[in-house]
C-alpha positions as a printed NumPy array, in Angstrom:
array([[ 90.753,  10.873,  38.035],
       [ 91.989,   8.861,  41.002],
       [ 95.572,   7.796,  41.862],
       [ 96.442,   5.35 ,  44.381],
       [ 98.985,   6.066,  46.388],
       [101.449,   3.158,  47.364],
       [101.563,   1.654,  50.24 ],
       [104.838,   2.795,  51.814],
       [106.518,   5.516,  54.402],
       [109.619,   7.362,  54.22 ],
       [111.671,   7.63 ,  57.424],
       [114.228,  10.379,  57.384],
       [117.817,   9.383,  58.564],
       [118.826,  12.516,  60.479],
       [121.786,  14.924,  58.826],
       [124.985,  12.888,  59.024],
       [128.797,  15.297,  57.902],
       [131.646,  13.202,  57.103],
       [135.224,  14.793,  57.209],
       [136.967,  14.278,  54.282],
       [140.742,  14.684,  53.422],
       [141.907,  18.274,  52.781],
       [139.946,  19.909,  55.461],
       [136.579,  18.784,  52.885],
       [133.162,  17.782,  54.272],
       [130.357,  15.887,  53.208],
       [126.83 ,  16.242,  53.962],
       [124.811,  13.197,  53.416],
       [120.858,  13.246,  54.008],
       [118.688,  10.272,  52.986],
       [115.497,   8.975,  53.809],
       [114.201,   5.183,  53.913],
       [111.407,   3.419,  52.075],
       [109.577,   1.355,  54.448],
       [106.372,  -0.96 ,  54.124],
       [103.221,   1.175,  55.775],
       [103.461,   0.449,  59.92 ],
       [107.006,  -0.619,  59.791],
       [108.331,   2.778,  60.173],
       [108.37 ,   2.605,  64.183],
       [111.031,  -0.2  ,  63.989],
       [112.952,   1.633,  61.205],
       [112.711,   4.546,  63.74 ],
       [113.828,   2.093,  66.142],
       [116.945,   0.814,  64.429],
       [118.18 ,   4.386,  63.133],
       [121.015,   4.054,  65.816],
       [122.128,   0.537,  63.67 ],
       [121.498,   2.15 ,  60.368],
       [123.426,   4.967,  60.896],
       [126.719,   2.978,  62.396],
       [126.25 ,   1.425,  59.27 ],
       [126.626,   4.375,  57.653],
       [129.132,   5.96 ,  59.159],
       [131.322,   2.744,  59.068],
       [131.251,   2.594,  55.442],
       [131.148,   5.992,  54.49 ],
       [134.429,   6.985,  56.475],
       [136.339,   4.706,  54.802],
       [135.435,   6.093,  51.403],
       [138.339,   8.141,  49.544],
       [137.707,  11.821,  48.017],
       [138.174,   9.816,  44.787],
       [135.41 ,   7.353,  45.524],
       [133.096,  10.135,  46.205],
       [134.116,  12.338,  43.198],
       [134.16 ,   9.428,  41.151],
       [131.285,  10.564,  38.085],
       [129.611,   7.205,  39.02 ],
       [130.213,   7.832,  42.904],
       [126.822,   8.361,  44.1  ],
       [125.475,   5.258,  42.378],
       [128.128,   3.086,  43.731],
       [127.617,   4.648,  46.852],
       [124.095,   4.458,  47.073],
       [124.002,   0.797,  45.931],
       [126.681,  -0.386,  49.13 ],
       [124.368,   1.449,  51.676],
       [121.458,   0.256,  50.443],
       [123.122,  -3.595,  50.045],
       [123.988,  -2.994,  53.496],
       [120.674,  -1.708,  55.115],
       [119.2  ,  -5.069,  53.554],
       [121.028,  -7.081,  55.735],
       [120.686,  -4.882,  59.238],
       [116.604,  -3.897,  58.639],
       [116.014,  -7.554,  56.758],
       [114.165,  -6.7  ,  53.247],
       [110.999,  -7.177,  54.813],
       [111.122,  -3.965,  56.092],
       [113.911,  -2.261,  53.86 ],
       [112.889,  -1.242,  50.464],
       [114.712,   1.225,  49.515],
       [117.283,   4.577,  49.757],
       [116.833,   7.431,  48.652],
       [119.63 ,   9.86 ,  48.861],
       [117.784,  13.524,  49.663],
       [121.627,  15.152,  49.831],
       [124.782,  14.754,  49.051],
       [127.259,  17.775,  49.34 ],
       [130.989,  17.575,  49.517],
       [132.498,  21.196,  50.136]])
């Protein structure tokens, strides 16, 4: 029994902590799905991805992130985003490794 794996990397986007009102934190870790030998740009670009980030996730409210369908929403504006600054060619997808708000 054989299975063939895809043909994709994952590029971890380093640790990013967001302050939240209220004194509250959150911890957001996510990697990137990338076609095989595009992860050196990805790599590349990780200062552009994570502006992106950061600009959008700061101006989230507590509510937005405590919201039960938060994370989706969430998840579906960064990765709507990181179409348009890596170009779909090389973005495929998100995938959010953690997401802790203490």
């Amino acid at each position: 029994y054989s299975v063939q794996m895809p043909d994709i990397e994952f590029v971890p986007i380093p640790l990013m902590v967001f302050n939240l009102p209220n004194g509250r934190h959150l911890r957001l870790g996510a990697q990137i799905e990338t076609p095989v030998g595009q992860s050196e740009v990805v790599v590349f670009l990780l200062p552009r991805v994570q502006d992106t980030i950061n600009d959008f996730v700061s101006a989230l409210t507590l509510e937005d992130i405590q919201d039960d369908r938060g994370l989706i929403w969430i998840r579906a504006q960064l990765v709507r985003r990181l179409q348009f600054v890596l170009g779909t060619e090389i973005f495929h997808d998100l995938m959010i490794t953690d997401f802790v708000v203490d």
